[in-house]
Each structure stands twice: as structure tokens, then as C-alpha cells.
N, C-alpha and C positions, 0 to 999 in steps of 0.2 A: 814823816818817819819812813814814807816808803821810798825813800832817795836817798836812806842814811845806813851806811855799814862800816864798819873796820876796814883797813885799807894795811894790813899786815906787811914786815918786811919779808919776814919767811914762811913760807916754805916760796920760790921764785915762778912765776911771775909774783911781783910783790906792788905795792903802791908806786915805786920808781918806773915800773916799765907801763904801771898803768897811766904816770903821770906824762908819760912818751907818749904814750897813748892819742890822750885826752890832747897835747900838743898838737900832735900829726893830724888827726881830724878838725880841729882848728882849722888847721892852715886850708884841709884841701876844700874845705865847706868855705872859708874867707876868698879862695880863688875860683871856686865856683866847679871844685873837682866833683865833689860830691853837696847831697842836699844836706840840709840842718836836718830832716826828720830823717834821712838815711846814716847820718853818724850817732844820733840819738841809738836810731834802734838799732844800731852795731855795738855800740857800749853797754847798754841794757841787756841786750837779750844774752851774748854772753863774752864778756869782753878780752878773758883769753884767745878766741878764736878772730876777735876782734884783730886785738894786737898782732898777733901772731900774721893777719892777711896785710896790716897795714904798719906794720912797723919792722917786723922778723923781716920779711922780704925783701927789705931795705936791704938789708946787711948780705942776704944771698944765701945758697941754698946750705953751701959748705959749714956756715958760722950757725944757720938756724938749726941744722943736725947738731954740732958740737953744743949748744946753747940751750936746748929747748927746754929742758927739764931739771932742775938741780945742780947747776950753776956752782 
């Protein structure tokens, strides 16, 4: 029970950018970017701030201002 919550579309970030998310740390713990116990406790502890270091910054600085809140 303590690994289980709603995963809401709105208000944004919403279940989509968490599901990016959860992708992106995948891939970099499968290529040895980061550890298994380091993307754990990046999702956990708070996973917007998560996102936002390991996926927002993808896209660059310009889109992550026009983007970050209320889409």
C-alpha cells in the first residue's frame, strides 16, 4: 500500500510526464548512467523535482520556462 497512489492527468505534471519519467531513469540505470537505488530515491523522495532534473532539461531551458506549470 505504501507504493500505491493516483497518478492524476490534472493539474500537469500528471501521470504522462511521470510515465517519461519512470522511462528516462530506465534507460540511464540500464546504461549504467545512474544506480538502481539512485533513481529509486529520485522518484520517491519527490518525483516532480525528479522529472523536471531528468527529463525538463531534455527539452532546454526556453521550453522548461514556457512549460513548467499549467500547460
Amino acid at each position: 500500500m505504501k507504493n500505491l497512489w493516483p497518478q492524476p492527468d490534472a493539474p500537469r505534471p500528471g501521470w504522462a510526464e511521470k510515465d517519461q519519467l519512470e522511462n528516462e531513469l530506465h534507460a540511464e540505470v540500464c546504461t549504467g548512467k545512474m544506480t538502481l537505488a539512485d533513481a529509486q530515491h529520485c522518484i520517491a523522495s519527490n518525483w516532480v523535482e525528479c522529472w523536471e532534473k531528468h527529463v525538463v532539461l531534455g527539452y532546454g531551458p526556453e521550453w522548461a520556462s514556457e512549460n513548467r506549470y499549467g500547460w
